[in-house]
MDTraj code that builds the backbone (N, CA, C; nanometers):
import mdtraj as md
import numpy as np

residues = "UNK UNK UNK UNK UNK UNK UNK UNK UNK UNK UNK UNK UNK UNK UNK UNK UNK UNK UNK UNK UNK UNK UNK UNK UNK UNK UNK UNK UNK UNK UNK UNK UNK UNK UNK UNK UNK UNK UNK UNK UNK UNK UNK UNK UNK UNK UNK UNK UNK UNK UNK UNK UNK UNK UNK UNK UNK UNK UNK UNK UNK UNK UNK UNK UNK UNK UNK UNK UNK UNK UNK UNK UNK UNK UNK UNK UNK UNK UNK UNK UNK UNK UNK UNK UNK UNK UNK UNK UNK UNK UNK UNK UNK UNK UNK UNK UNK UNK UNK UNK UNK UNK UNK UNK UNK UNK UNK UNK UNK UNK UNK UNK UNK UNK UNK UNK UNK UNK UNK UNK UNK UNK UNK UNK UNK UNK UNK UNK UNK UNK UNK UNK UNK UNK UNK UNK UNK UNK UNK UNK UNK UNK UNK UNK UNK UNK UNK UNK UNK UNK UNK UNK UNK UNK UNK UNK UNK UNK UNK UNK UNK UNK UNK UNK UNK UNK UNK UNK UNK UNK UNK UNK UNK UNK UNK UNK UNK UNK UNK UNK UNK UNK UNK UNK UNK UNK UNK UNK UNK UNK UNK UNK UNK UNK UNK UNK UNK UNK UNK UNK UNK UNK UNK UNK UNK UNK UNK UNK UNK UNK UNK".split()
xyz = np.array([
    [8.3402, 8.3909, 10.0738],
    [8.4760, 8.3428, 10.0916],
    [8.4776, 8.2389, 10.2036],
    [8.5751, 8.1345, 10.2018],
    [8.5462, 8.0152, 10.2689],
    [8.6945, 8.0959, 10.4197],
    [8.6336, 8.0432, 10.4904],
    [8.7008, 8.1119, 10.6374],
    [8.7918, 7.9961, 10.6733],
    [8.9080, 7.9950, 10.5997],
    [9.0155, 7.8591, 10.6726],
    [9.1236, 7.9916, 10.7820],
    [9.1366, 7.8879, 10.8412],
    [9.2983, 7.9224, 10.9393],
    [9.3919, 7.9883, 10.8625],
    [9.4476, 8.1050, 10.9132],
    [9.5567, 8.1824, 10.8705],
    [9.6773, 8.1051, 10.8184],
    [9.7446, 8.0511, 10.7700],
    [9.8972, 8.0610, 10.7867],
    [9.9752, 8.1015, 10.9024],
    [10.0481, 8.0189, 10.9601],
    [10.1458, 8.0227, 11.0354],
    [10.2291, 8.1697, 11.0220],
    [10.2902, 8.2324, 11.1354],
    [10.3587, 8.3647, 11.1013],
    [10.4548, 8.3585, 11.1898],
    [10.5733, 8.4462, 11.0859],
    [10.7207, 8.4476, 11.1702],
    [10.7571, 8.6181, 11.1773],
    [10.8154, 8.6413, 11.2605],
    [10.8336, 8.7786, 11.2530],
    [10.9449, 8.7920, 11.1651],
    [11.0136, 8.7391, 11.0677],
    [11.1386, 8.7677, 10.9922],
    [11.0725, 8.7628, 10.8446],
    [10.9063, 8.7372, 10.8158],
    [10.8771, 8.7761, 10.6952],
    [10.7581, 8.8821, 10.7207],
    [10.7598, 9.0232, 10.6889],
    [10.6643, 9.1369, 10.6898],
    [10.5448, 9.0815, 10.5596],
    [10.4166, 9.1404, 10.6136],
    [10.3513, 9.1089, 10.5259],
    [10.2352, 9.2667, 10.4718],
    [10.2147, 9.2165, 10.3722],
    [10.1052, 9.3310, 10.2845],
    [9.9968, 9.2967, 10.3109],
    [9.9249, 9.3732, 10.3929],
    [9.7523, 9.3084, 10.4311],
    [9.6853, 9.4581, 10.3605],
    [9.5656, 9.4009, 10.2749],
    [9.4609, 9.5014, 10.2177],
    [9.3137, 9.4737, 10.3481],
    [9.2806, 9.5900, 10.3139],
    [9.1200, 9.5605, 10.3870],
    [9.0646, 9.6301, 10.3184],
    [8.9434, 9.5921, 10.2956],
    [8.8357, 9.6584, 10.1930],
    [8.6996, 9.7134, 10.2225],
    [8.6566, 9.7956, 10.1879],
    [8.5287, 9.8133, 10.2760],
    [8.4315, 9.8387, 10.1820],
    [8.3074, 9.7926, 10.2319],
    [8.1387, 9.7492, 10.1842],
    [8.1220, 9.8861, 10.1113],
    [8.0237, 9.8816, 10.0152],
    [8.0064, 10.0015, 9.9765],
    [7.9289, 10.0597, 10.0132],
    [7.9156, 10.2143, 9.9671],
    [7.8151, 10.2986, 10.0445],
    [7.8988, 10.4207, 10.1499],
    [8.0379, 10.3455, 10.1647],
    [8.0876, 10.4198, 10.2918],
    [8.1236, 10.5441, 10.2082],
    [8.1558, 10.6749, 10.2665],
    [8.1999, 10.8253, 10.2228],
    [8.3630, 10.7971, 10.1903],
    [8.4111, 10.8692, 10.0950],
    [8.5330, 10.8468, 10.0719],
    [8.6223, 10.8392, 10.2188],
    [8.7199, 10.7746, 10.2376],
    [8.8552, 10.7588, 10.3474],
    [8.9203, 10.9026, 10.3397],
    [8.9388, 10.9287, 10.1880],
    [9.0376, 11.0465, 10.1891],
    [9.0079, 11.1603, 10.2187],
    [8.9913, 11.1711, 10.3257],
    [8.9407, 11.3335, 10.3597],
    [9.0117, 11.3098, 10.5574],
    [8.9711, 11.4483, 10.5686],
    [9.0551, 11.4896, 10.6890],
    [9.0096, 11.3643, 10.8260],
    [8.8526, 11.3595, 10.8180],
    [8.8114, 11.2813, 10.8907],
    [8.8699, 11.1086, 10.9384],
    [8.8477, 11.0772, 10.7617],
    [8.8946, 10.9515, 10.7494],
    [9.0663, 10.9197, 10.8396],
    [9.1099, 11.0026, 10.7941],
    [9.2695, 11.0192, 10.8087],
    [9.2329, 10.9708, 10.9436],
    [9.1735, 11.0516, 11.0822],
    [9.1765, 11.0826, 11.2018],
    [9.1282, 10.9259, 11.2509],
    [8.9841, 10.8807, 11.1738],
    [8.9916, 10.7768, 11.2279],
    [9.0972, 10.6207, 11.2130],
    [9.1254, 10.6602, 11.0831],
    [9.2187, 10.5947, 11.0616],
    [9.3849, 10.5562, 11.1539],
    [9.4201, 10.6791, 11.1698],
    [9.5197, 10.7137, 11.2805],
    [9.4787, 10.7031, 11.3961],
    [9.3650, 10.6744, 11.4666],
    [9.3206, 10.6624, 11.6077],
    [9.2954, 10.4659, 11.5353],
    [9.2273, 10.4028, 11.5075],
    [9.2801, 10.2630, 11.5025],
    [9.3868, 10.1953, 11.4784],
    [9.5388, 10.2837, 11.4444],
    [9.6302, 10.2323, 11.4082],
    [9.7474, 10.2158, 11.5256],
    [9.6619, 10.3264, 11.6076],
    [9.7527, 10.3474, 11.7584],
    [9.6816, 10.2330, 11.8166],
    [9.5540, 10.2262, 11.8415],
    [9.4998, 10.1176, 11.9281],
    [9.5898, 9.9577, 11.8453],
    [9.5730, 9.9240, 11.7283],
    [9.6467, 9.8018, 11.6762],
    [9.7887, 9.8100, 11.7148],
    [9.8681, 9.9378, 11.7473],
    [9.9971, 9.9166, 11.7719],
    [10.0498, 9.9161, 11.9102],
    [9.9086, 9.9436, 12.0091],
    [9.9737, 9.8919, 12.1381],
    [10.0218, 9.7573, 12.1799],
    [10.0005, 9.6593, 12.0524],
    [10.0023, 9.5318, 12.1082],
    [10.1507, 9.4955, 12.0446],
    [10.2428, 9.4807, 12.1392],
    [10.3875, 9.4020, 12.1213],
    [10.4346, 9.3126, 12.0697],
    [10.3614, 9.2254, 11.9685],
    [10.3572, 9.1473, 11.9077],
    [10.3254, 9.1792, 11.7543],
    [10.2731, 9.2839, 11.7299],
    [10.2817, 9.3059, 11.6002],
    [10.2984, 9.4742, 11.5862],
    [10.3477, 9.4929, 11.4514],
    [10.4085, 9.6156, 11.4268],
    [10.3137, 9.6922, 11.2823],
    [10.2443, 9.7476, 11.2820],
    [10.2047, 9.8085, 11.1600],
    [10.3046, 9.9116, 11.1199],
    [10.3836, 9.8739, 11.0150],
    [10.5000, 9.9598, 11.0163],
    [10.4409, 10.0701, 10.8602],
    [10.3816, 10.0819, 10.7985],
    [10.3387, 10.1463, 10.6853],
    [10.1862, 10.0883, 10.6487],
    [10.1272, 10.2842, 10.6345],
    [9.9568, 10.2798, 10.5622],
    [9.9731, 10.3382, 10.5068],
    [9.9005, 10.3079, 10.3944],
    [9.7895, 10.3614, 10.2613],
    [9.6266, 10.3855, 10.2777],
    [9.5808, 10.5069, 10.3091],
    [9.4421, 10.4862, 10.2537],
    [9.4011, 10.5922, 10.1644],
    [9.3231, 10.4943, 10.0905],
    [9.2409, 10.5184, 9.9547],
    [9.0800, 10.5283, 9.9811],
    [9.0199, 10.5581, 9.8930],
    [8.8891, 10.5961, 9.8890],
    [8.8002, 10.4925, 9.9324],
    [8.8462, 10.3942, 9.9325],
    [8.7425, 10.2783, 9.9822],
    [8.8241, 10.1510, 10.0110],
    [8.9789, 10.1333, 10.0383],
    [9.0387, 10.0598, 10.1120],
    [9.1826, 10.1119, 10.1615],
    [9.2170, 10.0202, 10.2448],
    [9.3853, 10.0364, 10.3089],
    [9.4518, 9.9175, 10.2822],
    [9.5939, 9.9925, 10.2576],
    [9.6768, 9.9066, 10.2487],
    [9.7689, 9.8707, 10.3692],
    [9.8693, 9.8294, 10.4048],
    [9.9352, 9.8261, 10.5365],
    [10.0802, 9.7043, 10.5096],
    [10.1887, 9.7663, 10.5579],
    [10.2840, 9.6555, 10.5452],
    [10.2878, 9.6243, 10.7031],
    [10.3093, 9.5314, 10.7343],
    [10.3334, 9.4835, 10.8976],
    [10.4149, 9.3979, 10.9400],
    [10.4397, 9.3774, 11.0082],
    [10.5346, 9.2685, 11.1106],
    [10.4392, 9.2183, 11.1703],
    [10.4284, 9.0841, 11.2501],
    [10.3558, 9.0213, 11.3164],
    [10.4991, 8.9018, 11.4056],
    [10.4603, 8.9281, 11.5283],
    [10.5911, 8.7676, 11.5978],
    [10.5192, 8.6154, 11.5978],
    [10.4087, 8.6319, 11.5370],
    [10.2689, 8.4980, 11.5528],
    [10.1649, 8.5412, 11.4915],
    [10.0716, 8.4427, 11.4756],
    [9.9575, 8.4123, 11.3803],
    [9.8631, 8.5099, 11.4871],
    [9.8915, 8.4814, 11.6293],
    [9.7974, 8.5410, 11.7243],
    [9.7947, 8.6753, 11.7359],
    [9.9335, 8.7435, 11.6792],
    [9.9438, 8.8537, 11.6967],
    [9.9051, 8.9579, 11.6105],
    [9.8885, 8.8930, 11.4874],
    [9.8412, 8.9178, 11.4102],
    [9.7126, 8.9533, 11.3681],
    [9.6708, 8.8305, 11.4150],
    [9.5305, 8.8576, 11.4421],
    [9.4173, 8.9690, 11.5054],
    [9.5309, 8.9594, 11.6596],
    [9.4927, 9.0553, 11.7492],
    [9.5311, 9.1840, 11.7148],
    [9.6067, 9.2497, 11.6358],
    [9.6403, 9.4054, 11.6058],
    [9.5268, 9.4209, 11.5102],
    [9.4859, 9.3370, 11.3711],
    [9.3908, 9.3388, 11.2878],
    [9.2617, 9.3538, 11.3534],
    [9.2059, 9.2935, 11.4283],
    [9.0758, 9.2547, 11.4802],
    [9.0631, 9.4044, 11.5710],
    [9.1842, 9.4541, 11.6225],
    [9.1633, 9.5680, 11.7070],
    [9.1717, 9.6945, 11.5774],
    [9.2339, 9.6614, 11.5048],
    [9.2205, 9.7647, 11.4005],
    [9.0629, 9.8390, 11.3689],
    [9.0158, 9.7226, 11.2953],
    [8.8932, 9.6522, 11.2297],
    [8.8473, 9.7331, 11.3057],
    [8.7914, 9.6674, 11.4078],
    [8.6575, 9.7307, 11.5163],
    [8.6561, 9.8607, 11.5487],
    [8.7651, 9.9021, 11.5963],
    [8.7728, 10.0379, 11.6529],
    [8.7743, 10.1552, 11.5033],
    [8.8223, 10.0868, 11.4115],
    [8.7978, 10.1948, 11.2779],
    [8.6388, 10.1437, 11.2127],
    [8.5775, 10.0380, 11.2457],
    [8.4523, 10.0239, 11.1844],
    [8.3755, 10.0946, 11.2555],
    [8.3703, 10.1027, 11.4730],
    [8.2808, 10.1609, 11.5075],
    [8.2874, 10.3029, 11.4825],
    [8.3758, 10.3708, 11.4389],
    [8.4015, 10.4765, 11.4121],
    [8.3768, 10.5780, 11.2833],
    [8.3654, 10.4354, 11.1867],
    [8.3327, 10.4989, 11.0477],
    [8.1740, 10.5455, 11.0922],
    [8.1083, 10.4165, 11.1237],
    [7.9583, 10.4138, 11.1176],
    [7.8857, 10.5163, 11.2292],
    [8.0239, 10.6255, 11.2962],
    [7.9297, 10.7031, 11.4163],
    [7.9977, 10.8524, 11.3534],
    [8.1152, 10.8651, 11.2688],
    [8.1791, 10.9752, 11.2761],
    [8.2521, 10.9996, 11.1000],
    [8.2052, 10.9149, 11.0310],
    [8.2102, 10.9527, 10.8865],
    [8.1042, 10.9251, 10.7878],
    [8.0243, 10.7910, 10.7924],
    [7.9400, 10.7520, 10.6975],
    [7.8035, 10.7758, 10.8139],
    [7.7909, 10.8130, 10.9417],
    [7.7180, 10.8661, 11.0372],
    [7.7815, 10.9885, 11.1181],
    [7.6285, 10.9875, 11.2606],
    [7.6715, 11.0655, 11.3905],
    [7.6674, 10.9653, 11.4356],
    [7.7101, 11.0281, 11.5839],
    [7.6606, 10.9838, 11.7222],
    [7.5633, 10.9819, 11.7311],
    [7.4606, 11.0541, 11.7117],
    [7.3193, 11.0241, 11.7406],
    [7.2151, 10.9975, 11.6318],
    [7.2639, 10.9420, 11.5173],
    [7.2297, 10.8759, 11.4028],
    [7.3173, 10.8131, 11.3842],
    [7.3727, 10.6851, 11.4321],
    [7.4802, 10.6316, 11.3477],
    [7.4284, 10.5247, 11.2358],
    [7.5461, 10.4831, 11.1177],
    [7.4978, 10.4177, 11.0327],
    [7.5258, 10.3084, 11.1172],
    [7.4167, 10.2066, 11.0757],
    [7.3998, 10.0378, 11.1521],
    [7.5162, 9.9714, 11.0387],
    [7.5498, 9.8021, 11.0205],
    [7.6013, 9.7411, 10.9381],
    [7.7862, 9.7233, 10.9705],
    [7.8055, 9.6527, 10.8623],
    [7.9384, 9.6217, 10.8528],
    [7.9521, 9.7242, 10.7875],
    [8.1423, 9.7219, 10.8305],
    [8.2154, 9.8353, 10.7343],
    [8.3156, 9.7913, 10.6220],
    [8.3728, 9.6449, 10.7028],
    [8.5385, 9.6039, 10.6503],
    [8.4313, 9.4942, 10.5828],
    [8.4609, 9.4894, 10.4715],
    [8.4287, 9.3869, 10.3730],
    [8.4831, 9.2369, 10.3696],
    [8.4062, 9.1737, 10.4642],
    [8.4659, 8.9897, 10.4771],
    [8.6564, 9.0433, 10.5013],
    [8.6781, 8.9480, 10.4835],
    [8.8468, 8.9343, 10.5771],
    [8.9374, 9.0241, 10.5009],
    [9.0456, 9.0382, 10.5794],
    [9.1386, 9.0878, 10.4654],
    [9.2176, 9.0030, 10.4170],
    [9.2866, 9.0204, 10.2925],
    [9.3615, 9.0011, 10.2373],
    [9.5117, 9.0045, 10.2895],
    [9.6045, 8.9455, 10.3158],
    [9.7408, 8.8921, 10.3121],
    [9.7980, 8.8513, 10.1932],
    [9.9508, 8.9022, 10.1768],
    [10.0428, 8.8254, 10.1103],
    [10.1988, 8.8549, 10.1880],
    [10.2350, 8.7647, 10.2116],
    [10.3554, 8.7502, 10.2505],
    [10.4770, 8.7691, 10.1826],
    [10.5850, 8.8332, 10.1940],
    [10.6688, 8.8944, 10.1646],
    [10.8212, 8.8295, 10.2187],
    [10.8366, 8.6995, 10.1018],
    [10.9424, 8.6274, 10.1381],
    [11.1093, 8.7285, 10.1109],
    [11.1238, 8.7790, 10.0233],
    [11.2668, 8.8079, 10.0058],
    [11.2651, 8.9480, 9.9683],
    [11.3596, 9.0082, 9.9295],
    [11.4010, 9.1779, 9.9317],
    [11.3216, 9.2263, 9.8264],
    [11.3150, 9.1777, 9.7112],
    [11.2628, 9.2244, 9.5790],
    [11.1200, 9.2695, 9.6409],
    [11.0191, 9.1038, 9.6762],
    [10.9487, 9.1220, 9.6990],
    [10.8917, 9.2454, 9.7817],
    [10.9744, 9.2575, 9.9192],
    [10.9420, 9.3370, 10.0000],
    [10.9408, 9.4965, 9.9616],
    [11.0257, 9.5425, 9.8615],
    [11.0691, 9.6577, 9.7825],
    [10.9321, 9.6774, 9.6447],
    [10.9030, 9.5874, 9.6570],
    [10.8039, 9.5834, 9.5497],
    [10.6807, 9.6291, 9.6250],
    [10.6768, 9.5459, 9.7089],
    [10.5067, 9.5829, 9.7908],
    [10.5538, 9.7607, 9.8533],
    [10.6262, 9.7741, 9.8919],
    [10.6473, 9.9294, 9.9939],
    [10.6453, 9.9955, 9.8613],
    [10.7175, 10.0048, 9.7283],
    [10.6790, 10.0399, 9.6148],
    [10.4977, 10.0750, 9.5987],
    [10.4417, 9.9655, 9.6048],
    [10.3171, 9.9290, 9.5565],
    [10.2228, 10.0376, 9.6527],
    [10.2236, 10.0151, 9.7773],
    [10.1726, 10.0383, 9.8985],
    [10.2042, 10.2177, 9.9363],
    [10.3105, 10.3241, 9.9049],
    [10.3189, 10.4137, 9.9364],
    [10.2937, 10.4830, 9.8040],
    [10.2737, 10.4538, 9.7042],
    [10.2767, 10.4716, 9.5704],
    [10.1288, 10.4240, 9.5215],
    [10.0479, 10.3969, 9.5895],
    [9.8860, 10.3650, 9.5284],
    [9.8143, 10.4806, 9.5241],
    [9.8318, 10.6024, 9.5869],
    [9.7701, 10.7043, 9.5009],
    [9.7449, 10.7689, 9.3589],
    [9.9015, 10.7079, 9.3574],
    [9.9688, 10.7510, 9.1775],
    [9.8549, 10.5967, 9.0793],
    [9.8427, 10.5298, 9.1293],
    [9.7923, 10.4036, 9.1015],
    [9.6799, 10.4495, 9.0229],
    [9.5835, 10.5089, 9.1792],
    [9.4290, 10.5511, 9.1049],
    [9.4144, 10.6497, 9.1086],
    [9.5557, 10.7903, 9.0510],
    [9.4815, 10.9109, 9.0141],
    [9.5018, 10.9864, 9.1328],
    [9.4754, 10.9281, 9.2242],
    [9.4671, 11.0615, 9.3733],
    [9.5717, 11.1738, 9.3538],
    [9.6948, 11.1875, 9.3012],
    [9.7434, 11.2440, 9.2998],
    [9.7248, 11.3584, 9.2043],
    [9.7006, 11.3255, 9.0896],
    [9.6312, 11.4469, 8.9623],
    [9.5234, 11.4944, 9.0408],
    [9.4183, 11.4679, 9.1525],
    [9.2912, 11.5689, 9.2365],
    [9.3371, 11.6466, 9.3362],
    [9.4858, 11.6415, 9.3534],
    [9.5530, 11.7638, 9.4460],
    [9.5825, 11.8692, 9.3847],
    [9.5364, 11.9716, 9.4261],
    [9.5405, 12.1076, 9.3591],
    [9.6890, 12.2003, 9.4317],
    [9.7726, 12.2364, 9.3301],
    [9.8477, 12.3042, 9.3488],
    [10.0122, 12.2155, 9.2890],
    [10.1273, 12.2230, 9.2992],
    [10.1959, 12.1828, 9.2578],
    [10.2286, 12.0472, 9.3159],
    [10.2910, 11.9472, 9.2290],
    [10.2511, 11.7835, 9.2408],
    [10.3587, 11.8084, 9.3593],
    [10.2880, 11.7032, 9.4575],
    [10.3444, 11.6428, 9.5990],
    [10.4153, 11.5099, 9.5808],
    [10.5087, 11.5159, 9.6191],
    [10.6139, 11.4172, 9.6398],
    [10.5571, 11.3018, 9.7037],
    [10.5062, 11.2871, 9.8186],
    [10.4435, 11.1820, 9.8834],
    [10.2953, 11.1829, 9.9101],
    [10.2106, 11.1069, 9.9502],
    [10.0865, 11.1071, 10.0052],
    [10.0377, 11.1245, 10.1381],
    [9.9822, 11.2254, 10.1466],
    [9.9542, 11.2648, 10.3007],
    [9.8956, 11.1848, 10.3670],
    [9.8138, 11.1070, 10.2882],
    [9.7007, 11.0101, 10.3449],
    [9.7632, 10.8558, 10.3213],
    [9.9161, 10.8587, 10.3755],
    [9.9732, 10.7323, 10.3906],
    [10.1204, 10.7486, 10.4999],
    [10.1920, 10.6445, 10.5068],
    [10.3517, 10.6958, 10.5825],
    [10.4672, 10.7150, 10.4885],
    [10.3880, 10.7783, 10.3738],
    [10.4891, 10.8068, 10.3068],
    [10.5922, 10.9489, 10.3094],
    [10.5123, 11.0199, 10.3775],
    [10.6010, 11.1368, 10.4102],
    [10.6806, 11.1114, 10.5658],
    [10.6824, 10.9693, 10.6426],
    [10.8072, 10.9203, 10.7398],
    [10.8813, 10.8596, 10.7099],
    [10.8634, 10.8124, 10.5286],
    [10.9785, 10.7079, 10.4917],
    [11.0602, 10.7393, 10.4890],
    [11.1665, 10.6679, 10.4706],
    [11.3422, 10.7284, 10.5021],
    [11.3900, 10.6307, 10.3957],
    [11.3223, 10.5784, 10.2482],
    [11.4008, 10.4873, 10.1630],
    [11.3580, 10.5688, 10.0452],
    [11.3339, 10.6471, 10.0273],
    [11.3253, 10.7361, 9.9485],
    [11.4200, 10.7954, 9.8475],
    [11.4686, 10.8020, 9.7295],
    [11.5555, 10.8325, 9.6933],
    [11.6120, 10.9608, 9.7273],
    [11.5623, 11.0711, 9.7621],
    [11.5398, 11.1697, 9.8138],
    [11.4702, 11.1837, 9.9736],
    [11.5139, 11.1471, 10.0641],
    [11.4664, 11.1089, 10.2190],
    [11.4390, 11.2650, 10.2690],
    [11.3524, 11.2213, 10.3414],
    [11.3047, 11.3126, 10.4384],
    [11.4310, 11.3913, 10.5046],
    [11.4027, 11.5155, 10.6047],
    [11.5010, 11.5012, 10.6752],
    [11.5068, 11.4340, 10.8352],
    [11.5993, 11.4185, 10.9169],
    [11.5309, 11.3353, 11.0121],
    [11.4372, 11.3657, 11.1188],
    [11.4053, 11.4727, 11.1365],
    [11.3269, 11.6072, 11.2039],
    [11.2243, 11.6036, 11.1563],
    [11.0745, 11.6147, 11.1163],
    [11.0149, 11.6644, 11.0549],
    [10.9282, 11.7392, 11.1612],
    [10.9426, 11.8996, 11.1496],
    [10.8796, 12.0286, 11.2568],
    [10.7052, 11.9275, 11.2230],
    [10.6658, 11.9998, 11.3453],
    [10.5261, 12.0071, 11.3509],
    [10.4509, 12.0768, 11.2398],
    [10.4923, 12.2041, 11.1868],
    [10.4037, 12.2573, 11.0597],
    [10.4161, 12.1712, 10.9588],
    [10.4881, 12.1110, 10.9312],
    [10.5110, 12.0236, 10.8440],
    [10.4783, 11.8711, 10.7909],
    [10.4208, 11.8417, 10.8889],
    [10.3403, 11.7360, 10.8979],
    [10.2437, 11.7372, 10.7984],
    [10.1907, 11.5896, 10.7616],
    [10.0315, 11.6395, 10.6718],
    [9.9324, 11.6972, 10.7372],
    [9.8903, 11.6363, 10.8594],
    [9.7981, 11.7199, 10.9514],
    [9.8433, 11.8029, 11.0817],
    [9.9044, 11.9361, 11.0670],
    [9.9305, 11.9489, 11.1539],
    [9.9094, 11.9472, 11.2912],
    [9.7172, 11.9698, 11.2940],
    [9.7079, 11.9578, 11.4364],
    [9.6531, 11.8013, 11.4775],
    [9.7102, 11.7178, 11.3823],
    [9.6116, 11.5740, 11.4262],
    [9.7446, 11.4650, 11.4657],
    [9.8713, 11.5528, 11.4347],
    [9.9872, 11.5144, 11.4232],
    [10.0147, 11.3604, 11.3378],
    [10.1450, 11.3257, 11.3698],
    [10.1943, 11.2104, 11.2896],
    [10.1180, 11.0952, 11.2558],
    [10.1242, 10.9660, 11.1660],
    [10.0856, 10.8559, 11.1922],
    [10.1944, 10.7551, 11.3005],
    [10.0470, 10.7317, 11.4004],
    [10.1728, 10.6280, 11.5087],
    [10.2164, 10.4812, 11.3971],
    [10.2920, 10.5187, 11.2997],
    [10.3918, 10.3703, 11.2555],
    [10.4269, 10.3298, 11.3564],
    [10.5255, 10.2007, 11.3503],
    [10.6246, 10.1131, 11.4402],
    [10.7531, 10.1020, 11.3695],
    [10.8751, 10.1059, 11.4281],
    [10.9667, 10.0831, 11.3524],
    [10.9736, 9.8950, 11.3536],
    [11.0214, 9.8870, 11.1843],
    [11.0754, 9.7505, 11.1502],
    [11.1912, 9.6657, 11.2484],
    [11.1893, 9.5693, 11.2442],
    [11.2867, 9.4700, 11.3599],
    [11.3214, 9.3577, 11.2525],
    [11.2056, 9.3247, 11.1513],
    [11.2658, 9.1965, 11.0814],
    [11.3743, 9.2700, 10.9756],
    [11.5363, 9.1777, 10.9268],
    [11.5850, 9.2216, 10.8337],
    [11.5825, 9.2968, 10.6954],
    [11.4448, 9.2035, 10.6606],
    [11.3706, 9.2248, 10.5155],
    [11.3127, 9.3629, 10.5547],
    [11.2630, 9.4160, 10.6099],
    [11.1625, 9.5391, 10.5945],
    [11.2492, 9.6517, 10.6547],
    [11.3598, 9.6319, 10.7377],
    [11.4784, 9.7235, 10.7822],
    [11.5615, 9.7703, 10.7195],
    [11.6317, 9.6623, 10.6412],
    [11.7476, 9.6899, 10.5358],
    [11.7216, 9.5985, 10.4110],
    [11.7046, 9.4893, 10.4323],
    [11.7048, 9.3855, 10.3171],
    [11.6742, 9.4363, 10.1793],
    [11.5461, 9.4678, 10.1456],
    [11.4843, 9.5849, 10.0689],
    [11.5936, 9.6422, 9.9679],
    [11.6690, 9.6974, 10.0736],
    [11.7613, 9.8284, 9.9838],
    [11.8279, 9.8154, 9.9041],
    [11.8656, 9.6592, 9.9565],
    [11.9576, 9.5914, 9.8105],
    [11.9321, 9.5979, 9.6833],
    [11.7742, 9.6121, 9.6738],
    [11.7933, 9.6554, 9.5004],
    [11.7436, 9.8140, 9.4775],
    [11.7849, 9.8838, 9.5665],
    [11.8129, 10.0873, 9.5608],
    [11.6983, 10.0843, 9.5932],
    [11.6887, 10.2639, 9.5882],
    [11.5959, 10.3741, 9.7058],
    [11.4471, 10.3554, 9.6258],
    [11.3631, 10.3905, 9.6330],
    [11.2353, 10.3741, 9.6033],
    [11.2514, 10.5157, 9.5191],
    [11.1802, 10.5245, 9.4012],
    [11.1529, 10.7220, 9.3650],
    [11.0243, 10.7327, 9.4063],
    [10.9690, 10.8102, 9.4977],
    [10.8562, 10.8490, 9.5493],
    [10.7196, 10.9500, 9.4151],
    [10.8440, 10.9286, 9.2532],
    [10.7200, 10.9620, 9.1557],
    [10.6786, 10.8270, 9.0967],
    [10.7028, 10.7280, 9.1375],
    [10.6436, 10.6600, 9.0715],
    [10.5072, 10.5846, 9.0854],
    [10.4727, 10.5122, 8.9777],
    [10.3584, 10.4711, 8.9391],
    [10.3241, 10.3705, 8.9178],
    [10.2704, 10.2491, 9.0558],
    [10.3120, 10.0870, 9.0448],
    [10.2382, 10.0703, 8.9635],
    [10.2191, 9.9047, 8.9211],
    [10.0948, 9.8704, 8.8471],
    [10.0576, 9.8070, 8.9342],
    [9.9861, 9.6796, 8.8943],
    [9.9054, 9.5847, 8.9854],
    [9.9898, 9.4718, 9.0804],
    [9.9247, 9.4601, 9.1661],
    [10.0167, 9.3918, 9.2682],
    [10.0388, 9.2522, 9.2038],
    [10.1436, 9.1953, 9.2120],
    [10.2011, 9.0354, 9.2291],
    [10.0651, 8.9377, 9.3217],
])
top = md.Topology()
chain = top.add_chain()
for i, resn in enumerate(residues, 1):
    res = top.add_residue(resn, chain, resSeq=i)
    for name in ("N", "CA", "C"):
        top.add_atom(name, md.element.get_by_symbol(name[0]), res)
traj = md.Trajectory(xyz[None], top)
């Protein structure tokens, strides 16, 4: 892939970034993955300039809707993402500590698409909390079908046709003792309210392929 300059970024359009990872790595979806996953999402969200406001992970990539106030900021929550979940795969899922796997993890850059107007934006949070149903993950949960995906922020959404309540106890969590995913709340219009204009999301559904 040819490495040009990002696109310019405004914080009033949220965007859908995928990252993909090399093969070989152990599935994401398991308890582990989750942990490292949620420990790089806090490190990407200390930075004030960008907001990872919703994840997805799947067996061998993530999805993520975000806010960014600049191209720089953007950059910098990603790049801190990246690293701190790559050194982590290769010492504490697809390795040890005292064998770790050597190599890349995140497969060449990620992917962006920008998310100009409501449809759009309703479409991707559609797409993005709803990709389990996509590839199946949901038929390999044993016991009666789950409303949301543990291994995304779909059990903090609040656009749900059926919403959470605004509390959610500690037992109740997907992991209880690894607690919540640190999300960010939304600030741009589009990813706050804009969205809603065309109704609540149903948390059974089953996107197809992205736009």
């Amino acid at each position: 892939m040819v490495h040009v300059a990002r696109p310019s970024q405004s914080p009033r359009i949220p965007l859908h970034v995928t990252i993909r990872l090399v093969g070989g790595i152990p599935r994401l979806r398991q308890r582990r993955g989750y942990r490292l996953a949620q420990r790089a999402m806090a490190l990407a969200n200390r930075f004030e300039g960008a907001r990872l406001c919703h994840l997805s992970i799947q067996h061998n990539h993530l999805h993520f809707i975000i806010e960014a106030d600049d191209r720089r900021a953007l950059t910098r929550a990603m790049q801190s993402f990246a690293i701190s979940f790559a050194k982590n795969v290769n010492t504490q899922l697809a390795g040890t500590a005292e064998t770790p796997r050597r190599g890349a993890v995140v497969a060449d850059r990620y992917h962006l698409e920008k998310l100009r107007t409501p449809a759009q934006v309703r479409a991707a949070l559609a797409y993005v909390l709803g990709n389990w149903r996509r590839h199946g993950e949901d038929r390999r949960v044993p016991g009666p079908p789950r409303r949301a995906d543990r291994y995304s922020s779909g059990p903090f959404f609040t656009g749900w046709d059926v919403p959470p309540p605004p509390i959610i106890p500690i037992a109740k969590l997907p992991f209880p003792a690894d607690g919540a995913l640190p999300i960010r709340f939304p600030i741009s219009w589009l990813l706050r309210d804009g969205w809603k204009r065309h109704g609540p999301l149903s948390p059974w559904q089953r996107p197809g392929p992205s736009n």
